[in-house]
C-alpha positions as CSV (number, residue, x, y, z in Angstrom):
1,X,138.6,86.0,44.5
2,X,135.6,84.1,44.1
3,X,136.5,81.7,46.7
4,X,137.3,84.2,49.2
5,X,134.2,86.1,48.7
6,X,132.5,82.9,49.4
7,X,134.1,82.0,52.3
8,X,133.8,85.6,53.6
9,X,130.2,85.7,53.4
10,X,129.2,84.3,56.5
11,X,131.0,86.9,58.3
12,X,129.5,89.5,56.6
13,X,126.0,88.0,57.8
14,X,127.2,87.9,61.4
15,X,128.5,91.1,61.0
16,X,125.3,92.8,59.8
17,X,123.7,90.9,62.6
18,X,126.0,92.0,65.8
19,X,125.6,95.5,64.1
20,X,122.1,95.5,66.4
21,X,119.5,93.9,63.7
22,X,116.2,93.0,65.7
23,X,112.8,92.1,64.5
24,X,109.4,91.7,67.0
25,X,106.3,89.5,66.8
26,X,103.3,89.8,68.9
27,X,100.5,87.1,68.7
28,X,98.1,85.4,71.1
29,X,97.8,82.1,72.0
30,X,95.4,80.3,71.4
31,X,93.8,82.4,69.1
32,X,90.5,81.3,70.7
33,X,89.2,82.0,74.0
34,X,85.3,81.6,75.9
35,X,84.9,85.0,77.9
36,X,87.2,85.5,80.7
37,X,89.6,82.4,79.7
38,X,93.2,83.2,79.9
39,X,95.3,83.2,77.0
40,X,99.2,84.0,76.6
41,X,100.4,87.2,75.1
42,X,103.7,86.4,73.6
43,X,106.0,88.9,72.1
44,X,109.0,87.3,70.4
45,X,112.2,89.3,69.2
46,X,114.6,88.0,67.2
47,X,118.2,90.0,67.2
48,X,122.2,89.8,67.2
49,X,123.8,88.2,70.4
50,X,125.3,92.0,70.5
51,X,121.7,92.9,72.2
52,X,120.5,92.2,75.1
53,X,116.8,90.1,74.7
54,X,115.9,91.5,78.5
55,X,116.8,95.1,77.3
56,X,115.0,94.8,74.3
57,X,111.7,93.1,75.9
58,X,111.5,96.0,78.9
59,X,108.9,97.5,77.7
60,X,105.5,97.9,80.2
61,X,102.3,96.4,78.8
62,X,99.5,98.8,78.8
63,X,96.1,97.6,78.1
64,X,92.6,99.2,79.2
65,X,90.1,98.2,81.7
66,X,88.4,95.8,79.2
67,X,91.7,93.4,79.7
68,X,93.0,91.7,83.0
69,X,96.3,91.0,83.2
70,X,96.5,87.9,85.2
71,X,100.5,87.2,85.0
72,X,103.8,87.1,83.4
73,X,106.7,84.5,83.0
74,X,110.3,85.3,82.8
75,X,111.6,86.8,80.1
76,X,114.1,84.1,78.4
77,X,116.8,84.1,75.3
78,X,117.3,81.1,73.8
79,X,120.2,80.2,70.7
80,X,118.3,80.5,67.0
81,X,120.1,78.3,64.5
82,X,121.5,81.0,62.4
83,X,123.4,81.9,65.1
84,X,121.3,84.6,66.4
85,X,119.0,84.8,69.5
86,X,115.4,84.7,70.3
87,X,114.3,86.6,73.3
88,X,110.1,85.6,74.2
89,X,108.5,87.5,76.8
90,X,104.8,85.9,77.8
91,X,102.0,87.6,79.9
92,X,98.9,85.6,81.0
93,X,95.8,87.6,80.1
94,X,92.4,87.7,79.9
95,X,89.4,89.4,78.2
96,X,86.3,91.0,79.9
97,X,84.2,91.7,76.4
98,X,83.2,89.0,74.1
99,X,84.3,89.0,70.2
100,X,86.6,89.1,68.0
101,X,89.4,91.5,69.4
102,X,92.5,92.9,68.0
103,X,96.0,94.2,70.7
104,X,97.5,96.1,68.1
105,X,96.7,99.2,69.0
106,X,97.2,98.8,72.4
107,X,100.5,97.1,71.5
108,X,101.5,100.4,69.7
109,X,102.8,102.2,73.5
110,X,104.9,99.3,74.5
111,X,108.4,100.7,74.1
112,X,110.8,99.0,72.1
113,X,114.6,100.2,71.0
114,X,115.4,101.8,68.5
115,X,116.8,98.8,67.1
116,X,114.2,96.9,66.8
117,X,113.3,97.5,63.0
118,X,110.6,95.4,62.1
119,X,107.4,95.4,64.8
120,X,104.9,92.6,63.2
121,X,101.3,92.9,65.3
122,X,99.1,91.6,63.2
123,X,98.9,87.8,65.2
124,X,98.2,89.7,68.3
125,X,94.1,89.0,68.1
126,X,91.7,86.7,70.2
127,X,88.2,85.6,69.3
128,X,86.2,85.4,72.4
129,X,83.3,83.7,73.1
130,X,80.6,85.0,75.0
131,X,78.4,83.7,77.7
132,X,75.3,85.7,75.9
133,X,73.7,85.0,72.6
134,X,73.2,87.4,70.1
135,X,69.9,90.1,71.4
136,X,70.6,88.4,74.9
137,X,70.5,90.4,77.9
138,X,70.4,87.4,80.1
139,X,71.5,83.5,80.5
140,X,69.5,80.9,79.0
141,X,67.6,78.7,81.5
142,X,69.4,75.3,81.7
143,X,67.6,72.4,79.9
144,X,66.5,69.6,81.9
145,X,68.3,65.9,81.7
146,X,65.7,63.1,80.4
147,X,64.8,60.6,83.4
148,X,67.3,57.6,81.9
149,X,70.4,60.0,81.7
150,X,73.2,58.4,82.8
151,X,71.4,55.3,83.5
152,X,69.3,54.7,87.1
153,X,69.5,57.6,89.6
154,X,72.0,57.7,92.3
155,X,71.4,59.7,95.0
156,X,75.4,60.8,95.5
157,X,75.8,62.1,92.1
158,X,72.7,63.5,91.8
159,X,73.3,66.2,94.2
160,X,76.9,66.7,93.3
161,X,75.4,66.8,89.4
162,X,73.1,69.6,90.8
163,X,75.6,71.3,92.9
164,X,78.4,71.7,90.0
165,X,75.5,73.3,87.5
166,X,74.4,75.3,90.2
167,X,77.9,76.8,90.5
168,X,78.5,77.1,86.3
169,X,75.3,78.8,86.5
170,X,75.8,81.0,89.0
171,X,79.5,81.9,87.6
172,X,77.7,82.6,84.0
173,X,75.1,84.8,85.6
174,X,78.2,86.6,87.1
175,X,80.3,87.1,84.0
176,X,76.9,88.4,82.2
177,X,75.9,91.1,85.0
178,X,79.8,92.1,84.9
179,X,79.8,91.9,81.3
180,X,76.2,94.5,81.3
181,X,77.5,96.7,84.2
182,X,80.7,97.7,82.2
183,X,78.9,98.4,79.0
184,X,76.1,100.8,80.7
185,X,78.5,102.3,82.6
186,X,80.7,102.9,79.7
187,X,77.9,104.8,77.7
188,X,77.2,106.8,80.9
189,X,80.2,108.1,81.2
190,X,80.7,108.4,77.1
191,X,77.4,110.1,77.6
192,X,79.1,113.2,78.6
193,X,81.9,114.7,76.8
194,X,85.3,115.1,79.2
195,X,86.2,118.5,80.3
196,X,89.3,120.2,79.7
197,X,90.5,119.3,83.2
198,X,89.8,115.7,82.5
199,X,91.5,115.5,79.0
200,X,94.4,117.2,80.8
201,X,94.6,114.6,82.8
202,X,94.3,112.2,80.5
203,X,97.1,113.5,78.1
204,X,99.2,113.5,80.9
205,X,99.0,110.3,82.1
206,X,99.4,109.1,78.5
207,X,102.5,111.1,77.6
208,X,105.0,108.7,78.6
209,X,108.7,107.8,76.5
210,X,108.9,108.5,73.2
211,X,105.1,110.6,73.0
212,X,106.3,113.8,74.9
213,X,107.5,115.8,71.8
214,X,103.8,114.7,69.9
215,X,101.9,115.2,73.3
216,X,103.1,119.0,73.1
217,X,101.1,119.2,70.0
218,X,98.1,118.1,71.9
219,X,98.8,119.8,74.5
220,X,99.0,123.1,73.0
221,X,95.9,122.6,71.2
222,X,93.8,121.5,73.9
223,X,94.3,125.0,76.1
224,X,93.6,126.8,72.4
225,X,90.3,125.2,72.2
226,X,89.6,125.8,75.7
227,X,90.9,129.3,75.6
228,X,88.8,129.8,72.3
229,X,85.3,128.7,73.3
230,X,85.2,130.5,77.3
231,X,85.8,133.7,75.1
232,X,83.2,133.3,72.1
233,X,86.2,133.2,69.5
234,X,87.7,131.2,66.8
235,X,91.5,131.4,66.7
236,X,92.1,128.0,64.2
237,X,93.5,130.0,61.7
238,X,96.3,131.6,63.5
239,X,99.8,130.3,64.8
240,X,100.6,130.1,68.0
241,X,102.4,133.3,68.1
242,X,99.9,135.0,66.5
243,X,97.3,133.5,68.8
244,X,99.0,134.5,72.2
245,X,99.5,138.0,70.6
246,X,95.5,138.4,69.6
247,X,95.0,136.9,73.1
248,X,96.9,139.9,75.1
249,X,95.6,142.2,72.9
250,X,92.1,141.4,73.4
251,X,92.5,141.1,77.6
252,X,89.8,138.1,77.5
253,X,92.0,135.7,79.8
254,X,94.7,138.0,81.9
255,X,94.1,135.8,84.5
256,X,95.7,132.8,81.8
257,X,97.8,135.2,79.8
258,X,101.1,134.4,81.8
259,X,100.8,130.8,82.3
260,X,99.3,129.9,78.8
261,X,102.3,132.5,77.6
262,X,104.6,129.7,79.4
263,X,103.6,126.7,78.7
264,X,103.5,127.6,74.6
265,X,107.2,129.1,75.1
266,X,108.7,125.8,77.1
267,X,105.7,123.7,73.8
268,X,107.8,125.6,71.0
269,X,111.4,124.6,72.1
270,X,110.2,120.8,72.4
271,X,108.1,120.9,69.4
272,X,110.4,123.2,66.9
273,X,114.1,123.6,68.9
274,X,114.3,119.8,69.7
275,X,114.7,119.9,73.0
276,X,114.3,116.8,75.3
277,X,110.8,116.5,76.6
278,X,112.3,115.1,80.4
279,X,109.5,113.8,82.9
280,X,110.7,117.2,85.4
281,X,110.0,119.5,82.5
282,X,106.7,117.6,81.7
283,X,105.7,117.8,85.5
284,X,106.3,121.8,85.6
285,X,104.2,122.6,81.9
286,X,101.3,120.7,83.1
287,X,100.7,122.1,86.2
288,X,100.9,125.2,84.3
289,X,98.6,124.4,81.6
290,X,96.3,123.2,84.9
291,X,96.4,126.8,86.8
292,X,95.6,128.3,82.9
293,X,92.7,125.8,82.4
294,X,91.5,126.6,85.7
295,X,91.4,130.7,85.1
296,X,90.1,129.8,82.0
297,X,87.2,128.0,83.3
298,X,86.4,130.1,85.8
299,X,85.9,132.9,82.8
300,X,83.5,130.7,81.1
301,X,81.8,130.3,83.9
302,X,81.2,133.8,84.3
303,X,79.9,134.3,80.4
């Protein structure tokens, strides 16, 4: 029995493997980067040959305006020695902000299978270098070369010496005023909170996969808030039921009653009933929430 048990075991291991097992690793390389130097965002999944490593990998990479996305590479499955695979999928990127910068939670929306158990993120950080020194708001002036640099003058090199530190300088000064623009106009516009409209918006364009039944939530909360402050009133405490109720019965928003009435009926039966949030079914409750927003703001408007 023992025997057989033994002999039997590496079956068993390649049995729990083409049962779907599959594991993912995100890291950067290198880990170190000067300000808008590319570096390779590698995701790595290792899984059964009974999965696909292109299905698996299909995710889309979402990252914000302070990353570039310069490339990708093929996505290729190679043969691991246990007898599993290893799919790697590799995009070239590249950072606009200087210091040390984590992916994680932008990692966090790229979809992977259910079968993919264990998602490791934690080597998916860059240190980059910036062009400014800390309190800087500008470049340094270049220091000048002592006369015997480089040994007796030549007239050639002089001026191609000159005319590559001209270019460097002018591509630092670049990268800083890019660097300065994007941060002022980030507190600008950070400087005002977003309106209802624009979260909508927002939510929308985020709620995408597996984040329709938890954007529903969000959803429904946003239009309470908004519903709450154009009439003066604090409805927190109530459920949604008996929010829409004390809504109709105070005749605050009838312009809002009946779309705000359907877009927290179609809400419940994704967020209680289990039905499918579908993109069609998104698309109809937001252009709802949008016409009830609208009514709604025009009634704050007014008060």
């Amino acid at each position: 029995m023992l025997v057989a048990l033994f002999l039997a075991l590496p079956t068993l291991r390649s049995g729990g493997a083409a049962a779907g097992e599959a594991s993912a690793r995100w890291r950067c390389e290198p880990a170190e980067v000067a300000l808008g130097e590319p570096f390779e965002l590698v995701l790595e999944l290792d899984h059964s040959p009974s999965l696909s490593g292109s299905a698996l990998a299909a995710g889309e990479l979402k990252l914000d305006e302070s990353w570039v996305v310069l490339g990708e590479e093929p996505v290729h499955t190679s043969a691991a020695a246990d007898g599993a695979l290893a799919t790697r999928r590799t995009w070239r990127v590249a950072s606009l902000e200087p210091g040390k910068r984590a992916l994680g939670e932008a990692l966090s929306s790229f979809a992977l299978p259910e079968g993919v158990a264990r998602i490791q993120v934690g080597g998916a950080e860059v240190d980059v270098r910036g062009v400014l020194a800390e309190g800087e708001d500008a470049p340094r002036p270049l220091r000048e070369f002592p006369d015997d640099f480089a040994g007796a003058p030549d007239a050639s090199s002089g001026s191609h010496r000159l005319a590559w530190l001209a270019g460097a300088l002018l591509v630092l000064a670049a990268a800083a005023g890019a660097w300065l623009w994007r941060r002022r106009a980030r507190r600008a516009v950070a400087a005002r909170p977003a309106t209802a409209l624009e979260r909508l918006a927002e939510l929308e364009r985020e709620l995408e996969g597996e984040r329709g039944r938890q954007g529903c939530y969000e959803l429904t909360r946003l239009l309470r808030t908004a519903a709450d402050g154009a009439r003066a009133r604090d409805g927190s405490g109530l459920t949604d039921e008996e929010w829409l109720a004390e809504l109709a019965g105070s005749r605050a928003l009838p312009g809002a009653l009946g779309e705000l009435t359907a877009v927290f009926e179609r809400a419940a039966r994704v967020k209680y009933a289990g039905e499918a949030a579908t993109p069609w079914a998104l698309q109809e409750t937001f252009a709802r929430a949008r016409t009830a927003l609208a009514a709604v703001g025009a009634v704050g408007a007014q008060t």
